[in-house]
C-alpha positions as CSV (number, residue, x, y, z in Angstrom):
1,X,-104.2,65.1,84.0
2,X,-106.3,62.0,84.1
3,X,-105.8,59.5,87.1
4,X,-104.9,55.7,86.2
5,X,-108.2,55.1,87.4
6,X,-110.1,57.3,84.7
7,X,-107.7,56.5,81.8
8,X,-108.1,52.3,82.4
9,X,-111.6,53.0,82.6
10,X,-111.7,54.6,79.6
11,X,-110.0,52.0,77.4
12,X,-111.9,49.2,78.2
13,X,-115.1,51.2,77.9
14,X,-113.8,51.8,74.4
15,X,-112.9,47.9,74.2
16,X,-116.7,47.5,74.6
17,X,-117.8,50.1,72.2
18,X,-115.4,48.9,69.6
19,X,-117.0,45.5,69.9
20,X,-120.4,46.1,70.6
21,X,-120.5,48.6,67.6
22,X,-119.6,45.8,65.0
23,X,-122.0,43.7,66.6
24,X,-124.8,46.1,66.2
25,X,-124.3,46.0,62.4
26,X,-124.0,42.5,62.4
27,X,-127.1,41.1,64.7
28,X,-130.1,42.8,62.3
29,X,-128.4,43.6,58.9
30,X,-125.9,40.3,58.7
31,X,-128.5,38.1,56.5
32,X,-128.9,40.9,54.3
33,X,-125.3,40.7,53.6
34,X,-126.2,36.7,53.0
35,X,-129.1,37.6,51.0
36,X,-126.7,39.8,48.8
37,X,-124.3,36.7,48.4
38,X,-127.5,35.0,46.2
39,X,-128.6,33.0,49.4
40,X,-132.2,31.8,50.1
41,X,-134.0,32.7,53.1
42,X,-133.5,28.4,53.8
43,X,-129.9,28.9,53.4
44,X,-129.3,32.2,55.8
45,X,-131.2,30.4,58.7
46,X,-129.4,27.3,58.0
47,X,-126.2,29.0,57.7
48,X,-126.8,31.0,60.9
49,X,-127.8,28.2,62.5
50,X,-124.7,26.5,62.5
51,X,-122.9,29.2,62.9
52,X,-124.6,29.5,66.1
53,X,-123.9,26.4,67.3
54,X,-120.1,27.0,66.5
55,X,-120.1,30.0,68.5
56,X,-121.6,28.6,71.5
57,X,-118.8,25.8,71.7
58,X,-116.4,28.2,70.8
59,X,-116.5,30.6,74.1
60,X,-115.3,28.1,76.7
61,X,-112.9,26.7,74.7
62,X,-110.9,29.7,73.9
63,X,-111.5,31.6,76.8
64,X,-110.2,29.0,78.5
65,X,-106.7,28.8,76.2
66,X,-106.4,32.7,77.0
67,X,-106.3,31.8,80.9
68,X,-104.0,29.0,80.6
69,X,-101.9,31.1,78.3
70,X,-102.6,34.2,80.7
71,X,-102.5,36.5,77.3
72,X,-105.8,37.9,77.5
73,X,-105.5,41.0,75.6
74,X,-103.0,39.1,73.3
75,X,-105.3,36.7,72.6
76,X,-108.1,39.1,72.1
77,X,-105.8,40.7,69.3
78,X,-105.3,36.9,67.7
79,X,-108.8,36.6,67.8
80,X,-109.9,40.0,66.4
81,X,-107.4,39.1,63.8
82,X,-109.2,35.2,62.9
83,X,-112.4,37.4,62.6
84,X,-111.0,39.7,60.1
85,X,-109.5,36.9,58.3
86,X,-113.0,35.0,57.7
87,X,-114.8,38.2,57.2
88,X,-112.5,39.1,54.2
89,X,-113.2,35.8,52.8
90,X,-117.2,37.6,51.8
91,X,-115.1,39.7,49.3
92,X,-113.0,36.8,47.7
93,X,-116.1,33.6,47.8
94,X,-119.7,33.5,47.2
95,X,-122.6,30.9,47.4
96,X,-123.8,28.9,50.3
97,X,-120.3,26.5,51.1
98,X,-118.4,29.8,50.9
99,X,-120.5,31.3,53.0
100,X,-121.1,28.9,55.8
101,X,-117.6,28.7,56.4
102,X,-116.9,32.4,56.5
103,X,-119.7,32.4,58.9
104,X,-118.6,30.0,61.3
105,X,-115.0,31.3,61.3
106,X,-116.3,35.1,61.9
107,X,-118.5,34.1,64.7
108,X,-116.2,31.0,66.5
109,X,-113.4,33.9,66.9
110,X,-115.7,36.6,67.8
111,X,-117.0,34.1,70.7
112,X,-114.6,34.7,73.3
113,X,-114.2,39.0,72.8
114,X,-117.1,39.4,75.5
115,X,-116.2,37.2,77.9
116,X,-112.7,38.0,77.8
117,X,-113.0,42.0,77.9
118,X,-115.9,41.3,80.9
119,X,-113.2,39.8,82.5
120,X,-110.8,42.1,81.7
121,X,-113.0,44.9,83.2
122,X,-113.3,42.8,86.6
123,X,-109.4,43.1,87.1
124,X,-109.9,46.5,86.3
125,X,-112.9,47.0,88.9
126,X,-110.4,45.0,91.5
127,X,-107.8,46.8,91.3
128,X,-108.5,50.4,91.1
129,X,-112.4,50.1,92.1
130,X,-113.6,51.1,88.6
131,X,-117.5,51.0,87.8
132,X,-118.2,48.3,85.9
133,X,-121.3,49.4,84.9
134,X,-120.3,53.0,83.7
135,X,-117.5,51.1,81.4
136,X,-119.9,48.6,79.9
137,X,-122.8,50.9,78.8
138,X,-120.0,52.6,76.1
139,X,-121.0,48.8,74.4
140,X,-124.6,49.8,74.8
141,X,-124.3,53.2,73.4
142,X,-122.1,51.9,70.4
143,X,-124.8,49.1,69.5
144,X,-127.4,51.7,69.2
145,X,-125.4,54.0,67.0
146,X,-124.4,50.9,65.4
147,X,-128.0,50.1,64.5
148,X,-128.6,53.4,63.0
149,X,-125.7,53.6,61.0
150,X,-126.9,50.3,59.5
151,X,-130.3,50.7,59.3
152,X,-128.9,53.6,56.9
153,X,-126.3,51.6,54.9
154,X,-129.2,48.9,54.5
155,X,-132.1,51.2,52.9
156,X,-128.8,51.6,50.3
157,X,-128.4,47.7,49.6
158,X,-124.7,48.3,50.4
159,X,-124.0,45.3,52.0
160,X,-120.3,45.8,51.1
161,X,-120.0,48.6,53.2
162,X,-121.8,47.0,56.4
163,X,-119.1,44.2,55.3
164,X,-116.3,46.6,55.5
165,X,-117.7,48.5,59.0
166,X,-117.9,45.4,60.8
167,X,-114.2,44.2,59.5
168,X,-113.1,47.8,60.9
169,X,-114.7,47.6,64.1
170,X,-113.5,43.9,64.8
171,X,-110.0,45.2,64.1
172,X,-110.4,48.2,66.5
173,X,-111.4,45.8,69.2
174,X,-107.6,43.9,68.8
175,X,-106.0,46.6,68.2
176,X,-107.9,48.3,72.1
177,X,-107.3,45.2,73.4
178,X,-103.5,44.6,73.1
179,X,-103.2,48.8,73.8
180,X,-104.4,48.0,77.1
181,X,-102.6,47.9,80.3
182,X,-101.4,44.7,81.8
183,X,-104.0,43.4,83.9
184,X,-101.2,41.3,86.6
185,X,-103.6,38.7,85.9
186,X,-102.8,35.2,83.4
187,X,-103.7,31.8,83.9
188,X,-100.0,30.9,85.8
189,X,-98.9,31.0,89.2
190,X,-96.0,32.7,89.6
191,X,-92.7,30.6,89.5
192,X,-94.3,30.0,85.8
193,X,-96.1,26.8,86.7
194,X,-99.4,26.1,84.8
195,X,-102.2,27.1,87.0
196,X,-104.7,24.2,87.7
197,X,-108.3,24.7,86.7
198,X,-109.8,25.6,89.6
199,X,-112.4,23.4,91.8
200,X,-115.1,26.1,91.5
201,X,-116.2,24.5,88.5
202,X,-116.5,20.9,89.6
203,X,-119.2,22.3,91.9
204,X,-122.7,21.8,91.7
205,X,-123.9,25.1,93.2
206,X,-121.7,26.9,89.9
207,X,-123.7,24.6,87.5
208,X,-126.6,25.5,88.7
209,X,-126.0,29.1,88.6
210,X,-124.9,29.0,85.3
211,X,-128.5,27.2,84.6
212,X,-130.4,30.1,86.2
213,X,-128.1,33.3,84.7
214,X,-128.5,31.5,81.2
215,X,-132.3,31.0,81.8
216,X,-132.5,35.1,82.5
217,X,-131.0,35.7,80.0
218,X,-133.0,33.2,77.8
219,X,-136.5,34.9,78.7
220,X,-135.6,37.1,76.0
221,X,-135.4,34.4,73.4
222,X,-139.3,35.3,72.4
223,X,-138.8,39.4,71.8
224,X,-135.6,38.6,69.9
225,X,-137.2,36.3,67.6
226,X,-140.4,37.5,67.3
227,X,-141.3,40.6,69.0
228,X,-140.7,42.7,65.6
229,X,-143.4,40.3,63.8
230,X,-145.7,40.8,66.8
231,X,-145.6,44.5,66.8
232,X,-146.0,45.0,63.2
233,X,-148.9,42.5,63.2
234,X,-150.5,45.1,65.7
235,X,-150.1,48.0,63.1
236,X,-146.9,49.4,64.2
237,X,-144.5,51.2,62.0
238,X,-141.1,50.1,61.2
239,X,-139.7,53.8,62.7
240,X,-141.8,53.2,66.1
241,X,-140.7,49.8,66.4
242,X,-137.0,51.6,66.0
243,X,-137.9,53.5,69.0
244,X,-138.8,51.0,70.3
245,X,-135.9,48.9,70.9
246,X,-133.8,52.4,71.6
247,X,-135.9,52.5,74.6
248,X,-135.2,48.9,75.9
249,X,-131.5,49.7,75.3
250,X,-131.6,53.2,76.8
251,X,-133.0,51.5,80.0
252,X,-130.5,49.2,80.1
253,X,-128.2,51.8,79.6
254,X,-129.8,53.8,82.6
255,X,-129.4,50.5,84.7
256,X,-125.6,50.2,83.9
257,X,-124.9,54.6,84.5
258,X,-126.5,54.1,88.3
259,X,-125.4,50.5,89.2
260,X,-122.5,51.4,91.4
261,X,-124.7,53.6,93.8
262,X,-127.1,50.5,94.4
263,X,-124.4,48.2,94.9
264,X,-123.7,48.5,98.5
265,X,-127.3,47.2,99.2
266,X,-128.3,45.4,96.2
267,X,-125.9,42.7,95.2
268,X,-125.4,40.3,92.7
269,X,-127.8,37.3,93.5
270,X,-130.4,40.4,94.4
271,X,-129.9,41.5,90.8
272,X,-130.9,38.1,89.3
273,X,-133.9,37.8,91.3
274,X,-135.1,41.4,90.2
275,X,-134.8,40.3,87.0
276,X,-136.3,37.1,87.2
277,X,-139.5,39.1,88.4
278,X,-139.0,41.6,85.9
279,X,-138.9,38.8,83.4
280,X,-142.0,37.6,84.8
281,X,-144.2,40.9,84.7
282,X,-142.7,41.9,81.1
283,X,-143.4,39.0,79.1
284,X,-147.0,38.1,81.2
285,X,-148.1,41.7,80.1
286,X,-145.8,41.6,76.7
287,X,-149.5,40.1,74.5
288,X,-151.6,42.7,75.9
289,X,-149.3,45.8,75.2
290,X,-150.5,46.8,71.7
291,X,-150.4,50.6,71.2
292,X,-146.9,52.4,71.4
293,X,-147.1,54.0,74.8
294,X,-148.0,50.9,76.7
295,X,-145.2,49.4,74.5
296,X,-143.1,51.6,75.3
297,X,-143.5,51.7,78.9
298,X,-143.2,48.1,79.2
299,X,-140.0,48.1,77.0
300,X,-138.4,50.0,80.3
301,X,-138.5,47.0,82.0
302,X,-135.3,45.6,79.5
303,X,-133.2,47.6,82.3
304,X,-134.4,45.1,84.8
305,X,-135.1,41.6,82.4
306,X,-131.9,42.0,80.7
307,X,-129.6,44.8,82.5
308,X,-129.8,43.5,86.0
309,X,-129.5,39.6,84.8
310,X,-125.8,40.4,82.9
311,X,-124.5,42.6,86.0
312,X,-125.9,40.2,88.8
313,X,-124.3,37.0,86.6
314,X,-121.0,39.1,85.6
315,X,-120.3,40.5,89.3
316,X,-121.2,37.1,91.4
317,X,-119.1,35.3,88.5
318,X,-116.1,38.1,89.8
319,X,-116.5,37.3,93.0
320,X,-116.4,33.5,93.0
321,X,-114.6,32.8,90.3
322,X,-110.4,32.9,90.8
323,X,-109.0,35.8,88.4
324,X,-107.2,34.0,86.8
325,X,-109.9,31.7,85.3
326,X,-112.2,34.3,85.0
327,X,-112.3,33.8,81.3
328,X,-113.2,31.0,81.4
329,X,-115.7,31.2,84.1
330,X,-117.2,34.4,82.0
331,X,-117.6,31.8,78.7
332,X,-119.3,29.1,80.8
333,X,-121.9,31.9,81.2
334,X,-121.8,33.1,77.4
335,X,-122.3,29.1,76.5
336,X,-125.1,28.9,78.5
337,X,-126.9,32.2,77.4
338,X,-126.6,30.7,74.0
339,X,-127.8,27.5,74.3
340,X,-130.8,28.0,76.6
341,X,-131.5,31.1,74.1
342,X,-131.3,29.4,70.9
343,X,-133.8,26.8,72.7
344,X,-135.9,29.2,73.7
345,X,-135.9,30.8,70.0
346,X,-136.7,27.3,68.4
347,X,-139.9,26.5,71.2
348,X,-141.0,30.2,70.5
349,X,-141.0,29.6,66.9
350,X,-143.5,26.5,67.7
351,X,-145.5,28.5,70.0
352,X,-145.9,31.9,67.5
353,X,-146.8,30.4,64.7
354,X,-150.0,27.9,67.3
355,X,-150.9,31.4,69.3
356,X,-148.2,34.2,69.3
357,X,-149.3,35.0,72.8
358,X,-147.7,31.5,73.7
359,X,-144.1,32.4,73.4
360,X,-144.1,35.3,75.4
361,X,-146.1,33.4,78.3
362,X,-143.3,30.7,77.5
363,X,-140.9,33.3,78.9
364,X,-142.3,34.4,81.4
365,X,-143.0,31.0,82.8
366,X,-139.1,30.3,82.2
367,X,-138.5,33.6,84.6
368,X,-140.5,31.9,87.0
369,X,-138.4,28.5,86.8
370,X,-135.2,31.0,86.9
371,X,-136.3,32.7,90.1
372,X,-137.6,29.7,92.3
373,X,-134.1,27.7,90.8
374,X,-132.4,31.1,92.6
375,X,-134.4,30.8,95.8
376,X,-133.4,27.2,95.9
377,X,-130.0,27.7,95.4
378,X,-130.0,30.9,97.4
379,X,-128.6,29.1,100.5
380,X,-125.4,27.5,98.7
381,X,-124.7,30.9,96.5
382,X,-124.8,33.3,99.5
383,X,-122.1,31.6,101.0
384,X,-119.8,31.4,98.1
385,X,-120.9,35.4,97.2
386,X,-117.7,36.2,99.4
387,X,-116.8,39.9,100.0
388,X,-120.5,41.4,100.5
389,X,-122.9,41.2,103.0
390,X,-126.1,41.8,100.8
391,X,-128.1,38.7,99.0
C-alpha cells in the first residue's frame, strides 16, 4: 500500500504534468492555431504580445486572491475552468478582436496555475518531507511529450485538435487540483480572521531577490527567441534542432531527479549563483557552438542556467516566505520572470537582427549582473534563508 507520503507526491507531480503538458502544445504550436484563424504574422505577435502583458499582471493578482481566500486548489479549479471558458471561445469566433480576447482570457487565468501548484508542492515538501524536485520533473517530462505530440498534430494543419488537447489538459489540471488533499494551509489565521499580508514583502532584500531570480531566469530570453533562427542559419535540421531542445530539457530533468541528494550542502542562494555562472559560460560560448555535438554538449548546461535558477528561487521563496502567502510570494517571482524575459526578448530582437552573436553576449552579460546583484545581497539573504546552514 502506498504511504501518504508517496500517494501526495504523486498527485501533485500529476498536477504539474497535467499543466505542463498543455503548455508544451501551446508555447511552439499556439500561433499556428492563430495563423489558422486567418491572422497575419503582425497580428499573432501583436496579439501575443498583449496577451503577454496580461499574463504577467495577472499572476500576483490572483495568486494573491487564492491566499486571502486560502482555497488554493479551489481556486486552481475556477481558474482551470476561466481557461476552458476563453479557449472554447476559438471554436465559436474568429478574426483578430475575437481572437485577442480569447487570448488574453486563456492566458490571464492560466497565470496563477504555476505559482499556485509550486506552492502547493512546498506544503507538501513541509509537511511530509516530499522531493520537490522528483514531483516537478513529471511537468518536464509532460512538456516534452507534449511537444512531440504537437509537433505531430502540426505537420497535419489540425489546429482544432491542438485546440481541443490543450482545453483537455487545462481541465485535467482543475479537475487534479481540487482532487488533492487539503494542504492545512489558506490565507486566514485561525479564529477566521483575514490574515495580514505579510512584512516580507515590504522588504528590500525580497525586491531585490526577486530582481536577480527574474534576471536568471531572463538570460534565457535570447535562446527562446532566437536560438531556433541561429541554429538553422548554421545548417541545422529541423529534427536535430528537436533533439536539441530534448536535451536541454532532459538535463534539466536530470537536475530536478538528483536535487534532494545535493541539498544538504548546496542550498538555495548556492543554486542561483551556479546558475548565474552557468548562464555566463552558456551564452559566452552559445555563438561559437555551431555543429551538433558542440551544440549539444553545451545545451546540458540548461540543467544548470535554467534548472538550478527555478529550484534555488522556488525553495529560498519556501523558506522565507509565510505559507500562507506563498502564492503570492511564488507570483511575485512568475511576474518578474516575465517581465525581465519579455525585455530581454525585445533587446535580443535589436541585437539579432545588428549581429546575432550580440544577443547571446546580451545574456550572458545579464548573468553576470544576476550573480554580482547575488553576491551583493548575499549578506542580507543568508540571514533570512532560515532553516539551513549552507549559502
Amino acid at each position: 500500500m502506498l504511504s501518504q507520503k508517496t500517494a501526495v507526491s504523486a498527485a501533485v507531480g500529476t498536477l504539474f504534468a497535467s499543466h505542463f503538458f498543455g503548455f508544451g502544445l501551446f508555447l511552439p504550436f499556439f500561433p499556428m492555431v492563430l495563423e489558422a484563424g486567418g491572422l497575419s504574422a503582425e497580428s499573432i505577435g501583436l496579439v501575443l504580445g498583449i496577451a503577454t502583458g496580461a499574463r504577467i499582471a495577472a499572476a500576483p493578482v490572483l495568486t494573491n486572491l487564492s491566499d486571502r481566500a486560502g482555497q488554493r486548489r479551489k481556486a486552481m479549479l475556477l481558474y482551470s475552468l476561466g481557461g476552458c471558458l476563453f479557449l472554447a471561445l476559438f471554436w465559436i469566433g474568429s478574426g483578430f478582436w475575437s481572437a485577442l480576447v480569447t487570448t488574453i482570457g486563456l492566458m490571464a487565468f492560466w497565470a496563477p496555475i504555476v505559482p499556485l501548484s509550486d506552492a502547493y508542492a512546498l506544503d507538501v515538501v513541509r509537511r511530509f518531507g516530499a522531493d520537490y524536485g522528483r514531483m516537478r520533473l513529471w511537468g518536464s517530462v509532460a512538456f516534452v511529450l507534449a511537444n512531440l505530440a504537437g509537433g505531430a498534430l502540426a505537420q497535419t494543419g489540425a489546429a482544432a485538435w491542438l485546440v481541443a488537447l490543450m482545453g483537455l489538459s487545462i481541465l485535467a489540471t482543475g479537475l487534479v487540483a481540487i482532487a488533492l488533499p487539503a494542504s492545512g494551509v489558506g490565507g486566514k489565521k485561525p479564529d477566521g480572521a483575514p490574515a495580514r499580508l505579510d512584512g516580507v514583502f515590504r522588504r528590500p532584500w525580497f525586491w531585490v531577490f526577486l530582481g536577480v531570480a527574474g534576471l536568471l531566469q531572463a538570460t534565457h530570453a535570447g535562446f527562446y527567441g532566437f536560438g531556433t533562427l541561429f541554429w538553422i542559419a548554421a545548417g541545422l535540421g529541423t529534427f536535430e534542432i528537436g533533439i536539441l531542445w530534448s536535451i536541454g530539457v532532459a538535463a534539466e530533468i536530470l537536475l530536478f531527479f538528483m536535487a534532494a541528494r545535493f541539498s544538504p550542502v548546496i542550498g538555495p542562494l548556492a543554486l542561483l549563483g551556479m546558475s548565474a555562472i552557468a548562464a555566463v559560460v552558456r551564452w559566452s560560448l552559445f555563438p561559437f557552438a555551431l555543429d551538433f555535438w558542440s551544440i549539444a554538449a553545451l545545451q546540458l548546461l540548461h540543467g544548470l542556467s535554467f534548472g538550478a535558477a527555478h529550484l534555488g528561487a522556488v525553495a529560498f521563496l519556501g523558506r522565507v516566505v509565510p505559507p500562507e502567502w506563498g502564492g503570492t510570494g511564488q507570483g511575485l517571482l512568475t511576474t518578474s520572470s516575465g517581465l525581465l524575459t519579455a525585455a530581454g526578448i525585445v533587446l535580443c530582437g535589436w541585437l539579432y537582427a545588428f549581429n546575432p552573436a550580440l544577443a547571446f553576449y546580451a545574456m550572458a552579460a545579464a548573468g553576470a549582473v544576476a550573480g554580482l546583484g547575488l553576491v551583493l545581497a548575499l549578506p542580507a539573504l543568508r540571514r533570512q534563508n532560515a532553516g539551513t546552514s549552507t549559502p
